[in-house]
VEXDREN-2710 file (C-alpha; in Angstrom, 1 decimal):
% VEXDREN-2710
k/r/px/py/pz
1/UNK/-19.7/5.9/-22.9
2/UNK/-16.8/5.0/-20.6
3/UNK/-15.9/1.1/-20.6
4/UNK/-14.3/0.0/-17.8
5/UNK/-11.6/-2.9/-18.5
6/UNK/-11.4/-4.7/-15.1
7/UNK/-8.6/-7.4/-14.8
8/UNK/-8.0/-7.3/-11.4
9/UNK/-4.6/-6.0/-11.7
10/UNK/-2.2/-2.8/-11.9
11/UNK/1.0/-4.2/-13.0
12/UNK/0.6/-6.2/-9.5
13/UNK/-2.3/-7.6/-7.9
14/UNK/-4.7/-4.4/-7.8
15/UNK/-5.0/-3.3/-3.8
16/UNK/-7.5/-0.8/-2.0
17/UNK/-11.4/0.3/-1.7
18/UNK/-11.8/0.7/-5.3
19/UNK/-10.2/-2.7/-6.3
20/UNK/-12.7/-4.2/-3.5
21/UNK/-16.0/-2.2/-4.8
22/UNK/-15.4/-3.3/-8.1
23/UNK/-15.0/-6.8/-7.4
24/UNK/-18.8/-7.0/-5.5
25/UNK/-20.5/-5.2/-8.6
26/UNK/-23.2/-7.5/-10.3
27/UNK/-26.0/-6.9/-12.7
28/UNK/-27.5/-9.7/-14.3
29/UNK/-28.0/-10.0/-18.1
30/UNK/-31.5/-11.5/-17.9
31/UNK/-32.5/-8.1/-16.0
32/UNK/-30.4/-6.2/-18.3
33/UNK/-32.7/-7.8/-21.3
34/UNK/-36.0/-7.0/-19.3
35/UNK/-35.4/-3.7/-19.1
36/UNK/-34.7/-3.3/-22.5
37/UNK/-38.3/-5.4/-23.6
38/UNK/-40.0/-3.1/-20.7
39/UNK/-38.9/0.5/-22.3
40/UNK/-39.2/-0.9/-26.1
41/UNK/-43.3/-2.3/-25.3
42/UNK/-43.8/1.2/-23.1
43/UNK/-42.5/3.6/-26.0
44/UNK/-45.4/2.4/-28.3
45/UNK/-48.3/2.7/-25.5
46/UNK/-49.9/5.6/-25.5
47/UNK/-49.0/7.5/-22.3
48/UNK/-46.0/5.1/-22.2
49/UNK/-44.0/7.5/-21.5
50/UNK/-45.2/9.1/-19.3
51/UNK/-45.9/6.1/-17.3
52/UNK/-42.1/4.9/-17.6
53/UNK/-40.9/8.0/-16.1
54/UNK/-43.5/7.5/-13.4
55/UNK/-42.0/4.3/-12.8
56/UNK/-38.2/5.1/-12.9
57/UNK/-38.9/7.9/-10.6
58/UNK/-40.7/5.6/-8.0
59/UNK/-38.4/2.8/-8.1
60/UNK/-35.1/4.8/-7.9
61/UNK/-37.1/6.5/-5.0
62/UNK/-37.1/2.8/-3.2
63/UNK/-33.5/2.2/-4.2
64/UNK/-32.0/5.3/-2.4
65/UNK/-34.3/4.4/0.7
66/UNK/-33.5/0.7/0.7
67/UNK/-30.0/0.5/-1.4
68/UNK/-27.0/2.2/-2.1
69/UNK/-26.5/2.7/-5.3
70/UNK/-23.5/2.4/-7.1
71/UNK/-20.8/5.2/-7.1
72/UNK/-20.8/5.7/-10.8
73/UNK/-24.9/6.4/-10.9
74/UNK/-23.8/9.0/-8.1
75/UNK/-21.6/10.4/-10.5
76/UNK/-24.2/10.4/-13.3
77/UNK/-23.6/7.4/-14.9
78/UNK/-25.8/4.2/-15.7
79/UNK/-23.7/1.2/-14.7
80/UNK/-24.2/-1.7/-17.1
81/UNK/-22.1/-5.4/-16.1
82/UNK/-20.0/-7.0/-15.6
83/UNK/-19.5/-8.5/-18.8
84/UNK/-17.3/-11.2/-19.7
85/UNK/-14.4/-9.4/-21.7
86/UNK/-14.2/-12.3/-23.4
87/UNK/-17.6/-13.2/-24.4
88/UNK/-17.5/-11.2/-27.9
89/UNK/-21.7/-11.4/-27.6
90/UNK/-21.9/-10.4/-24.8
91/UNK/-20.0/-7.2/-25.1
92/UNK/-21.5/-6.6/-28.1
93/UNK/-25.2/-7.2/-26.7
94/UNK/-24.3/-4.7/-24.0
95/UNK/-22.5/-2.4/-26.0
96/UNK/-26.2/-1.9/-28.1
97/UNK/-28.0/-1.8/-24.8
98/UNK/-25.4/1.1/-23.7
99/UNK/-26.3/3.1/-27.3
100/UNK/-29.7/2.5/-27.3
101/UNK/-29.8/4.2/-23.3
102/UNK/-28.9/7.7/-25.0
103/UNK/-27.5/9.0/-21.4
104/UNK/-23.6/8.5/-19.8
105/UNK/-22.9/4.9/-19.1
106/UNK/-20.0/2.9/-17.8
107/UNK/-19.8/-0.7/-19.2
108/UNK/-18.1/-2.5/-16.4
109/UNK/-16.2/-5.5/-18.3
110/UNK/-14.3/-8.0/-16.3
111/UNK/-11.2/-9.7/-18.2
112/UNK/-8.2/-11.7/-17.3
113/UNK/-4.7/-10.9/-17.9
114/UNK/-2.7/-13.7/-20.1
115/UNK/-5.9/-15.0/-21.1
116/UNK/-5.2/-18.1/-23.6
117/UNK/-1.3/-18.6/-23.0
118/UNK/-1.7/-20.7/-19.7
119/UNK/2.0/-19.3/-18.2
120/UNK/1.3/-15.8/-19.0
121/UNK/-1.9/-16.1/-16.9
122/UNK/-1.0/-18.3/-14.4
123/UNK/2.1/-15.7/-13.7
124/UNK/0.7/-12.3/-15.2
125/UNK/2.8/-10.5/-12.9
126/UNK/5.8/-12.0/-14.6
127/UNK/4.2/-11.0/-18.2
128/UNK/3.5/-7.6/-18.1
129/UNK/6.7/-6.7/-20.0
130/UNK/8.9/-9.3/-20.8
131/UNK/12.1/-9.7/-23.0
132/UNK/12.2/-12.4/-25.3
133/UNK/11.0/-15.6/-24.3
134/UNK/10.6/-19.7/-25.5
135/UNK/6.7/-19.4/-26.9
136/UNK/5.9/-23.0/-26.3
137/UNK/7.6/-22.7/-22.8
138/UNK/6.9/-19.1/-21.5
139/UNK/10.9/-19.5/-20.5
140/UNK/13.5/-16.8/-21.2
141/UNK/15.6/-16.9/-24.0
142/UNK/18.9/-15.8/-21.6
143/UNK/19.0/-16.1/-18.1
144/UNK/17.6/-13.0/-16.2
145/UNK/20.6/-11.1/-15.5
146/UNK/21.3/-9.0/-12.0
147/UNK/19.2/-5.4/-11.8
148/UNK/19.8/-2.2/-10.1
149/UNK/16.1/-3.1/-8.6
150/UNK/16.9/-6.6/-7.7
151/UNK/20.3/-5.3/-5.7
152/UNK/17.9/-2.7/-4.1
153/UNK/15.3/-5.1/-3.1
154/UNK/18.2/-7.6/-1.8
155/UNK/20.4/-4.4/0.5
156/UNK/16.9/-3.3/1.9
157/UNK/16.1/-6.5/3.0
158/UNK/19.3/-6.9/4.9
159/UNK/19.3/-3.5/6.1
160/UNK/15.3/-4.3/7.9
161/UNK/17.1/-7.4/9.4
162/UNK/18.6/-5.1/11.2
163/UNK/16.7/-2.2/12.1
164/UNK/12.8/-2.6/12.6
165/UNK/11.8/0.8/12.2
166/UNK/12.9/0.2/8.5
167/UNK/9.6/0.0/6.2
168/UNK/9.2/-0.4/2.0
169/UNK/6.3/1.4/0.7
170/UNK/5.3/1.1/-2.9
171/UNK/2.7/2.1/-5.4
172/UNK/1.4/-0.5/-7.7
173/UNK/5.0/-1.7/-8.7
174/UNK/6.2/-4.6/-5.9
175/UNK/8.1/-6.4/-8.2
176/UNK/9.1/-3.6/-10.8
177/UNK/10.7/-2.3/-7.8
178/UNK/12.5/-5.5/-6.3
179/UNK/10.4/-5.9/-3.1
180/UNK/8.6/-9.1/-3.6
181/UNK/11.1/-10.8/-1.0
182/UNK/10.9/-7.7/1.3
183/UNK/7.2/-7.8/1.2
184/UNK/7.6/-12.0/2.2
185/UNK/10.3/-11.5/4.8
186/UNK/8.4/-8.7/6.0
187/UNK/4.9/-8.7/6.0
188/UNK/3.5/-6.3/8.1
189/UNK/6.5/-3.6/7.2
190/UNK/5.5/-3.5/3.6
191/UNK/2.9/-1.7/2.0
192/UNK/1.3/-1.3/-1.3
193/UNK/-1.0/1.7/-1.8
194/UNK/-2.3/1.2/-5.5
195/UNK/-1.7/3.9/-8.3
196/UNK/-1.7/7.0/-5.7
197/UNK/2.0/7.9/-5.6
198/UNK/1.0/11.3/-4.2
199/UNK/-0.5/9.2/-1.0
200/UNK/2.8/7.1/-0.8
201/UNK/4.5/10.2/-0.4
202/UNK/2.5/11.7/2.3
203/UNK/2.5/8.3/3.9
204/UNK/6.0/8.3/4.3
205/UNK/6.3/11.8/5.7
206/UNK/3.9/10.8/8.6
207/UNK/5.2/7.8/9.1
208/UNK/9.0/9.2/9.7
209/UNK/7.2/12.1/12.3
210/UNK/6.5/9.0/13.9
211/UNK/10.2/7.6/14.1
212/UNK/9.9/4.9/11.2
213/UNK/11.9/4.6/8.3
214/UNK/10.0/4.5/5.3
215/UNK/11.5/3.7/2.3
216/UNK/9.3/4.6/-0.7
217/UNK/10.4/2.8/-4.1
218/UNK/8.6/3.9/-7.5
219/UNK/9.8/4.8/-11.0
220/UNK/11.3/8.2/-12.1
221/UNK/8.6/9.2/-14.3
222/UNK/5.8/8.3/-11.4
223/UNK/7.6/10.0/-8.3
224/UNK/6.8/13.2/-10.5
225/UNK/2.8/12.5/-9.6
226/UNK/4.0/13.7/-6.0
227/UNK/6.0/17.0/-6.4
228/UNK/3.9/18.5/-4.4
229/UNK/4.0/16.2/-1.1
230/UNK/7.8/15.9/-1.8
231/UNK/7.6/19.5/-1.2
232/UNK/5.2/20.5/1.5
233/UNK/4.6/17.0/3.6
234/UNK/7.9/15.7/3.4
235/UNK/11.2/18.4/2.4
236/UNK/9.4/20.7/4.6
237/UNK/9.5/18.9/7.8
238/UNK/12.7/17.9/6.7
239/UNK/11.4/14.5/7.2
240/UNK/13.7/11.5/6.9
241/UNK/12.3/9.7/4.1
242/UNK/14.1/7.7/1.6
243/UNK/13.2/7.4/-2.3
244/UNK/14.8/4.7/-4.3
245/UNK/14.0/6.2/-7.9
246/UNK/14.3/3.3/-10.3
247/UNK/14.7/3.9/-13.7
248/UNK/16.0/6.7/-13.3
249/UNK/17.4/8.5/-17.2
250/UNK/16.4/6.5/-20.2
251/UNK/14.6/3.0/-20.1
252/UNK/14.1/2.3/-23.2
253/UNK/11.1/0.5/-24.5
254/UNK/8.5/1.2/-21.9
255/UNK/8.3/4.5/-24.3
256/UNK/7.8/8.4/-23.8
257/UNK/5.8/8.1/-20.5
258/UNK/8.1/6.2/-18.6
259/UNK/11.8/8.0/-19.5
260/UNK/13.4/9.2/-16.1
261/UNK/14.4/12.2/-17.7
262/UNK/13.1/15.2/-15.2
263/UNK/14.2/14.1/-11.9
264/UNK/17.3/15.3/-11.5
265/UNK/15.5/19.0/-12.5
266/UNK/12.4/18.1/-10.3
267/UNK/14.5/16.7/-7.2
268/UNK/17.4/19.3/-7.4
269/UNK/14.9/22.0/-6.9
270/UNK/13.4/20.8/-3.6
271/UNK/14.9/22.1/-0.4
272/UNK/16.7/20.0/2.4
273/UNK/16.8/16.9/-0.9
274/UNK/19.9/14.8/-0.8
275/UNK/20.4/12.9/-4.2
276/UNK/22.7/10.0/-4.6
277/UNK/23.9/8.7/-7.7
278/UNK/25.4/5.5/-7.8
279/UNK/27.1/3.9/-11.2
280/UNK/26.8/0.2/-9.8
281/UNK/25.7/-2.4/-7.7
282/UNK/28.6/-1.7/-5.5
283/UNK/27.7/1.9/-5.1
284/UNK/24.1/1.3/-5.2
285/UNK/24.4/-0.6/-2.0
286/UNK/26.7/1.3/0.0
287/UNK/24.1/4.8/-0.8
288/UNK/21.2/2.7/0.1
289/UNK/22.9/2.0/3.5
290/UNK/23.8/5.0/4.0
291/UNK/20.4/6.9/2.8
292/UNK/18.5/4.5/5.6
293/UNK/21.1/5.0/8.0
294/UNK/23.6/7.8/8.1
295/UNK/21.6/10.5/6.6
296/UNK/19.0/13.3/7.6
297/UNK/16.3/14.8/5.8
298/UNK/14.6/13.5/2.3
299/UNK/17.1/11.4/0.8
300/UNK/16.7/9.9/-3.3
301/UNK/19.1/7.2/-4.7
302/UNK/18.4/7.4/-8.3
303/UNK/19.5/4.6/-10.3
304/UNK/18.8/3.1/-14.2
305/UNK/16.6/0.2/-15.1
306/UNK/18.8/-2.9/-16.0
307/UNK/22.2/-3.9/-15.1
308/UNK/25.8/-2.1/-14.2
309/UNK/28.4/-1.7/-16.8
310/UNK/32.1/-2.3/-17.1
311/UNK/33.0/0.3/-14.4
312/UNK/31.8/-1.9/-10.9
313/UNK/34.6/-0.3/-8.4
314/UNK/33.2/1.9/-5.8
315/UNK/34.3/5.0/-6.1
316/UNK/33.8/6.1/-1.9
317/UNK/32.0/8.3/-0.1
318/UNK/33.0/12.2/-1.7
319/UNK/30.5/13.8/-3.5
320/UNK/32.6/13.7/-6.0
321/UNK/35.7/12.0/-7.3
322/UNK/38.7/12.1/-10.1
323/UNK/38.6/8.5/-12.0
324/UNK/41.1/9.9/-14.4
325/UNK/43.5/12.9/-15.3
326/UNK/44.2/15.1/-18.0
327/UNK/45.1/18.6/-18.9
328/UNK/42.5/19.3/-22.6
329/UNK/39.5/18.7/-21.1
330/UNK/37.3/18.0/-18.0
331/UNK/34.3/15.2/-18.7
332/UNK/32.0/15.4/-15.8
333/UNK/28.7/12.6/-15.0
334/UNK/26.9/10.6/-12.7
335/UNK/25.5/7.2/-12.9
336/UNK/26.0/4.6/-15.0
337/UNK/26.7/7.0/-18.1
338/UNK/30.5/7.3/-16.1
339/UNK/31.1/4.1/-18.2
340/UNK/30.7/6.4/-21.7
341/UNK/32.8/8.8/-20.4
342/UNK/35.5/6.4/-19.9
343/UNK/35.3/5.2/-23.0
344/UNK/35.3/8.3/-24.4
345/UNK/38.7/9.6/-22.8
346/UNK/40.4/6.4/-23.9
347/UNK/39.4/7.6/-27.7
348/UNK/40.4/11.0/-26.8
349/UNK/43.8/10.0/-25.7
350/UNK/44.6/8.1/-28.7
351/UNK/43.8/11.4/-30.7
352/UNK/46.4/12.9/-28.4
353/UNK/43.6/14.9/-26.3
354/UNK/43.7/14.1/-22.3
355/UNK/40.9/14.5/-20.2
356/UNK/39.8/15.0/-16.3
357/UNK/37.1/12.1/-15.6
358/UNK/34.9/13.5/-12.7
359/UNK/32.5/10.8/-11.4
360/UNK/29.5/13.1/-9.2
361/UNK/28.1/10.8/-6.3
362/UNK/25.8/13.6/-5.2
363/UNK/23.9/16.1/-7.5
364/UNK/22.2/17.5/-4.9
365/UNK/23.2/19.8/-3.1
366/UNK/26.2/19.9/-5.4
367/UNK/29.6/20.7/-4.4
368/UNK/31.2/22.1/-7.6
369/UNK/34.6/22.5/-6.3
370/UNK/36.7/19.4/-8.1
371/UNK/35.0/20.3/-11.3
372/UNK/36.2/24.2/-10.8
373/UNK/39.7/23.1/-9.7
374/UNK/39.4/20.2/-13.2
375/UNK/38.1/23.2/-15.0
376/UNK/40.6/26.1/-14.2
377/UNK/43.3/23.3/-15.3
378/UNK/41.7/22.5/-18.7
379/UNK/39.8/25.3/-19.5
380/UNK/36.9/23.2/-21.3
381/UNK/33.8/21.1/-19.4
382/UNK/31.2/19.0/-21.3
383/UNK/28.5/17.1/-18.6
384/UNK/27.0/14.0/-19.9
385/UNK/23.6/13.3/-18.4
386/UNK/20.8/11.8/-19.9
387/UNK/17.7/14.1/-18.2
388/UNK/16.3/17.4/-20.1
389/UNK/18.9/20.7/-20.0
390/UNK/16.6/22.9/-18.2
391/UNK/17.7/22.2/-14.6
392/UNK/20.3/19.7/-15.2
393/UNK/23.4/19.1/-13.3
394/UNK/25.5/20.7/-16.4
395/UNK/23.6/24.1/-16.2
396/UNK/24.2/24.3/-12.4
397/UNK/27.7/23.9/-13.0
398/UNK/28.1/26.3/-15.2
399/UNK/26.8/28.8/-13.6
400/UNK/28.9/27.6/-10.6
401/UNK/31.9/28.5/-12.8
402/UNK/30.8/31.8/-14.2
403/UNK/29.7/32.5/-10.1
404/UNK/33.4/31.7/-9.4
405/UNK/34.9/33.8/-12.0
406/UNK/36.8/30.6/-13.5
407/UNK/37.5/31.3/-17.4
408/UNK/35.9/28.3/-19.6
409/UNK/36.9/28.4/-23.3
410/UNK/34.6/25.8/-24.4
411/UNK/31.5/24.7/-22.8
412/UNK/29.2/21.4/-24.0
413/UNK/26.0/20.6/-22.0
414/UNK/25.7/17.1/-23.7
415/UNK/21.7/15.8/-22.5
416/UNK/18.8/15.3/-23.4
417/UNK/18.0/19.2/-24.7
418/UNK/13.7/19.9/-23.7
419/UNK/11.8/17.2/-25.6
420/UNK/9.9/14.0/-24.8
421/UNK/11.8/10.6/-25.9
422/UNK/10.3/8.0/-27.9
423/UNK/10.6/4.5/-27.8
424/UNK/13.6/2.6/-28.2
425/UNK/16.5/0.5/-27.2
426/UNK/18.6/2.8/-24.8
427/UNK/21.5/2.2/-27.2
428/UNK/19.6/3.1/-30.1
429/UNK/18.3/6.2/-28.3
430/UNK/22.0/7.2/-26.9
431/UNK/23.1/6.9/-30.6
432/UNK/20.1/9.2/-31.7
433/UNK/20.8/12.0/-28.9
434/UNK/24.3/11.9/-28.6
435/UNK/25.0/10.2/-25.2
436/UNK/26.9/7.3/-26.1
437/UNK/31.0/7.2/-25.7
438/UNK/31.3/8.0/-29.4
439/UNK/29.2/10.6/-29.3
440/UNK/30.8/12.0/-26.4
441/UNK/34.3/11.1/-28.3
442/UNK/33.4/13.7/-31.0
443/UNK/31.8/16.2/-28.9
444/UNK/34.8/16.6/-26.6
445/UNK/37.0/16.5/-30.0
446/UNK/35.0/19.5/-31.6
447/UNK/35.3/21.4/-28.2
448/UNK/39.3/21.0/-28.0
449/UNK/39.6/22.0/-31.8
450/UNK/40.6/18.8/-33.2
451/UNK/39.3/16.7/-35.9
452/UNK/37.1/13.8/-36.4
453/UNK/34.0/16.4/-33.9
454/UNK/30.9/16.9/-35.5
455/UNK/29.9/19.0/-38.3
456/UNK/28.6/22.2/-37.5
END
C-alpha cells in the first residue's frame, strides 16, 4: 500500500505534469462503497467468482477502449481517492477498502498545508520552517534579519536589469533561494522546474548553448542530485552556467540531509568548475557579478544559510589574500568560517603564538602559492572548513606542499572528518566537531607545542 499525501505543494507552490494529473484525479466514495457491496454479495454466489472475474475483465476491456486509465493502474496499482486527509472516517473507511483489495494500491489523500492555524495556511510558503514566532499572531519573535539568499536574490535582480539574457532557474525552492522578487520583476525569465534538480541542470546547459545566462539557485545538498549533468551537459561544453549554492557547509536544523558538507569535494572534482567563496554580503555580491559577467565556463558561488559575521570588508579580487601576519603558524579558510579564524589568531597572540590568516576566495582551481610562501615562513598549516576531509580544500593543499617540496612540521586538517551530521544549532555542532574559534584556538596551540591544545 503506497499513500499518497497530496498538499499541493513542494516547499513552494508544486509545478509540472505530475502536480496537474494529480489535481484532475477523482473517484467517488459512493462508487468506492458499491464496489465493495458488489464483490462481498458475488463471493457468496455460487459461480461468483467466476462471474466477477468475467466482469472485471469485460469492463476494464471498455475502459482501455474508451478511457485512459490512470498512470498508477498502468503501473500496477489500484488507485483509491482522493480522500479528505482530514476526514479521519474517511481515511479510515478507505484505508479498510485498500486491505480488504489484497493487491498494490495507492490511496491518493488530498490535505492542506497549515491546516487549523489560519496564518500558517493562508502563507504556508512562509511556514515550512520557521524560527520562533508570536502563536496567537503567526509574527516573528525578532525581526528577520539580512540572508546570504536574500542578498543573492536582491544582486541578481539588479544584474537582469541590466542584461536580458540573464535568467534564474530553480527547483522547488523560489523563496528558500531569494527569488520570489526576481520571479515578480521578471516573469518570463524565471523558471521553476519542480523536484528535478538533475533537469535544472541540463536546462541551463542548453539554455547557455543558446547564448542565455542561466543562473541556477538550489541548496548544497540538492545540487549533488545533478553530478552527473554538472559533468557531461554542462563542465563539458564548458558551458557558461552559473550555480548559486545556498547553504553551503553546515545549516543546522534542517538535519543530516540537508548539511552542505560534500560540495566543495563534489565541485572541486569537475573539470573547467570555478568556485567562489565569499565570507559576506560584500563579497557575495561582487562574485555574483562577476560569475554572471566576467567569467567563462561553469561557475559556483557557494555561500552559508543565514547571515555574515563580524568580518564584512571585502577582501578583492585574488584568489587568495593575507588578512593577517605571523611567523608560528599559517590558518588557512574560506567563507564565512574566516570569522573563527580571526578569532582564533587573536587567542593565539595573547598566548604569544602569531599566525598567517589566509582568506581563499577561490577553491577551485586553487592557486596554492600564498599558502606555500605563508607555509615555508611558519612551517605549520591547519585549514578550517566545515565539508568532509576526503576531497577538501586542506587535503589538496597539502599535497600542494609535499608537490612543492616545502617542509611542514605540523599539519591539522581541521573539518568535518567522513561522517553524516545530525541535527543541531550550527554553534552547537561547531562546538561538537571542532570548528569554532576556540576549537581552532587549541588546535593551532597543540600544533605549535604550547599549552592549553587538546589532550591527546
Amino acid at each position: 500500500m503506497v499513500i499518497l499525501n497530496d498538499n499541493g505543494m513542494s516547499i513552494t507552490q508544486n509545478v509540472g505534469g505530475i502536480a496537474w494529473y494529480l489535481a484532475r484525479q477523482r473517484v467517488k466514495p459512493q462508487y468506492l462503497r458499491f464496489k465493495k457491496a458488489y464483490r462481498k454479495i458475488l463471493s457468496i454466489l455460487p459461480g461468483g467468482a467466476y462471474l466477477h472475474r468475467f466482469n472485471h475483465k469485460f469492463k476494464q476491456a471498455i475502459k482501455e477502449a474508451v478511457l485512459s486509465c490512470t498512470m498508477f493502474e498502468d503501473m500496477g496499482f489500484t488507485y483509491l481517492g482522493p480522500v479528505d486527509g482530514h476526514d479521519v472516517a474517511g481515511v479510515t473507511r478507505l484505508l479498510r477498502w485498500a486491505k480488504d483489495l489484497n493487491t498494490p494500491v495507492l490511496l491518493h489523500v488530498r490535505t492542506i498545508k497549515g491546516k487549523g492555524c489560519s496564518y500558517a495556511q493562508a502563507n504556508p510558503n512562509a511556514y515550512h520552517g520557521v524560527a520562533p514566532f508570536d502563536p496567537a499572531t503567526g509574527l516573528p519573535q525578532s525581526p528577520p534579519k539580512p540572508t546570504f539568499s536574500k542578498v543573492m536574490g536582491e544582486t541578481l535582480c539588479e544584474l537582469a536589469k541590466r542584461d536580458s539574457r540573464i535568467c534564474a532557474i530553480t527547483a522547488a525552492m523560489q523563496t528558500g533561494c531569494g527569488l520570489d522578487e526576481f520571479a515578480k520583476r521578471y516573469p518570463s525569465r524565471f523558471f521553476d522546474v519542480g523536484i528535478a534538480e538533475g533537469h535544472a541542470a541540463t536546462m541551463s546547459g542548453g539554455m547557455a548553448k543558446q547564448g542565455l545566462i542561466p543562473v541556477f539557485a538550489v541548496y548544497s545538498t540538492f545540487l549533488q542530485r545533478a553530478y552527473d549533468m554538472l559533468l557531461h551537459d554542462i563542465a563539458l561544453g564548458n558551458l557558461h552556467v552559473v550555480l548559486a549554492v545556498d547553504r553551503a557547509g553546515l545549516v543546522g536544523e534542517d538535519g543530516e540531509t540537508h548539511q552542505g558538507i560534500f560540495d566543495v569535494a563534489y565541485l572541486s572534482s569537475i573539470p573547467n568548475m570555478t568556485v567562489l567563496c565569499p565570507s559576506n554580503f560584500a563579497e557575495l555580491r561582487r562574485m555574483v557579478c562577476k560569475a554572471v559577467l566576467n567569467l567563462s565556463g561553469p561557475v559556483a558561488v557557494r555561500y552559508p544559510r543565514g547571515g555574515e559575521g563580524a568580518f564584512t570588508k571585502d577582501s578583492g579580487d585574488d584568489p587568495s589574500v593575507l588578512l593577517r601576519t605571523g611567523e608560528n603558524i599559517t590558518l588557512v579558510g574560506y567563507g564565512v568560517l574566516i570569522n573563527h579564524l580571526l578569532q582564533a589568531a587573536d587567542a593565539l597572540s595573547n598566548a604569544g603564538v602569531e599566525a598567517d590568516v589566509v582568506k581563499l576566495n577561490v577553491i577551485a582551481p586553487l592557486d596554492a602559492s600564498l599558502v606555500e610562501r605563508s607555509v615555508r615562513k611558519t612551517g605549520r598549516l591547519l585549514a578550517l572548513e566545515d565539508c568532509v576531509e576526503n576531497g577538501s580544500v586542506g587535503q589538496r593543499l597539502a599535497a600542494k606542499l609535499i608537490s612543492s617540496g616545502v617542509s611542514v612540521k605540523g599539519l591539522t586538517l581541521q573539518n568535518l572528518g567522513s561522517q553524516f551530521i545530525p541535527h543541531g544549532k550550527v554553534s552547537e555542532l561547531q562546538n561538537l566537531y571542532g570548528l569554532s574559534g576556540e576549537s581552532v584556538t587549541r588546535a593551532a596551540l597543540a600544533l605549535c607545542g604550547k599549552k592549553g591544545g587538546p589532550e591527546p
